[in-house]
N, C-alpha and C positions, 0 to 999 in steps of 0.2 A: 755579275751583280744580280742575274734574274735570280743564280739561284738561293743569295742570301734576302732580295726580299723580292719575292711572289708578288705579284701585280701591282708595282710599282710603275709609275709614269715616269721616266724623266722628262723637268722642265729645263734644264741649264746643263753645260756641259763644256767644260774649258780644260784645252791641255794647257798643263805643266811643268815646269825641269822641278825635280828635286836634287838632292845630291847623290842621291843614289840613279838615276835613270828618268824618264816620264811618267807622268802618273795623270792620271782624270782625276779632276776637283768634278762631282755631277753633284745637280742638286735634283731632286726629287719628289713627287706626290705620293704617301702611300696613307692610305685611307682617310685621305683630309689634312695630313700633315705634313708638312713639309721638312724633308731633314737633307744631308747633306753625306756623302760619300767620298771616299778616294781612293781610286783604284790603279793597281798597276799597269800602265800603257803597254807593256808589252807581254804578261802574262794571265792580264783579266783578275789578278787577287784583291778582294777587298782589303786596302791597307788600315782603313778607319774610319767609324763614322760616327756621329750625334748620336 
């Protein structure tokens, strides 16, 4: 995730099953804003985000 957004804070951070494997629901600060993420639990790829 660092390297899709650069100085980002995570505020929230919860694992997940999907159907495919685990994944992170993260929610995030990046310069005042709040958006949200989901990343692969087992390979670190951003799968989607806001």
């Amino acid at each position: 995730m660092a390297d899709a957004f650069p100085c980002a804070r995570v505020t929230e951070a919860e694992l997940d099953e999907r159907g495919d494997g685990p994944i992170w629901e993260m929610k995030f600060d990046l310069g005042g804003r709040e958006r949200e993420v989901d990343v692969d639990a087992d390979n670190g790829a951003v799968l989607g985000s806001d």
